[in-house]
N, C-alpha and C positions, 0 to 999 in steps of 0.2 A: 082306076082301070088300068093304067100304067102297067103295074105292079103282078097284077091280075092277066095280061096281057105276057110279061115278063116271064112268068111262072109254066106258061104253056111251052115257053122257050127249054126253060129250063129239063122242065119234068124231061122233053123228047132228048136231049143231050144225056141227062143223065139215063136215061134205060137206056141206050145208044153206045153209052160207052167214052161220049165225046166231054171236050172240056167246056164248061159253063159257056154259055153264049156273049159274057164278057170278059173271056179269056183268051191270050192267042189261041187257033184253032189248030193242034198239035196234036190233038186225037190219038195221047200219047195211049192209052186205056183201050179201047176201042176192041181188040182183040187179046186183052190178058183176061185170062181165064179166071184170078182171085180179082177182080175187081166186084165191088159195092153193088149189088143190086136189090133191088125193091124190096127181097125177099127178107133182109139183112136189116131192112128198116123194122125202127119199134113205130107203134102206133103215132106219134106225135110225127116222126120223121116223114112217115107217108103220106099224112096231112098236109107237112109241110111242102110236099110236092105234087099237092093235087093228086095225089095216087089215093087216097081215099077223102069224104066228104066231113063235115064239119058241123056242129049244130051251134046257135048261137044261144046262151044261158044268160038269163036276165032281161031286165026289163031294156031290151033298148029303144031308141028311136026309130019313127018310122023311118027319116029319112037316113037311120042306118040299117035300118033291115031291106032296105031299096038298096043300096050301094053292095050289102052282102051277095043281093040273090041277084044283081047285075054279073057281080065278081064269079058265082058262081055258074052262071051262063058263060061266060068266058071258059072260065076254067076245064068244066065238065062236056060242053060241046062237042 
């Protein structure tokens, strides 16, 4: 949940402009116009920041399809 918890940090920094939430806080980006946004993400990339959702493929376990849709309550709230 960590992790999942972590990601929400992150996702708001990066639309924001701001430097990762375990980086000094230098917010050097924040107002330059060519900076990285969402838009600029390929599909894996906006997954990777909870900017879009995820399906899980294969047989897994319950108590990790418990742990995914925790994660994803976190994430998508």
């Amino acid at each position: 949940m960590k992790n999942a918890h972590y990601l929400v940090k992150q996702r708001h920094h990066f639309l924001t402009g701001k430097a990762g939430p375990d980086f000094p806080q230098e917010d050097m980006e924040c107002n330059y116009s060519n900076r990285a946004k969402a838009e600029h993400l390929t599909a894996l990339g906006k997954q990777s920041l909870g900017l879009a959702g995820w399906e899980v493929h294969g047989p897994e376990s319950e108590d990790k399809k418990k742990v995914l849709r925790e994660c994803a309550a976190i994430i998508y709230s």
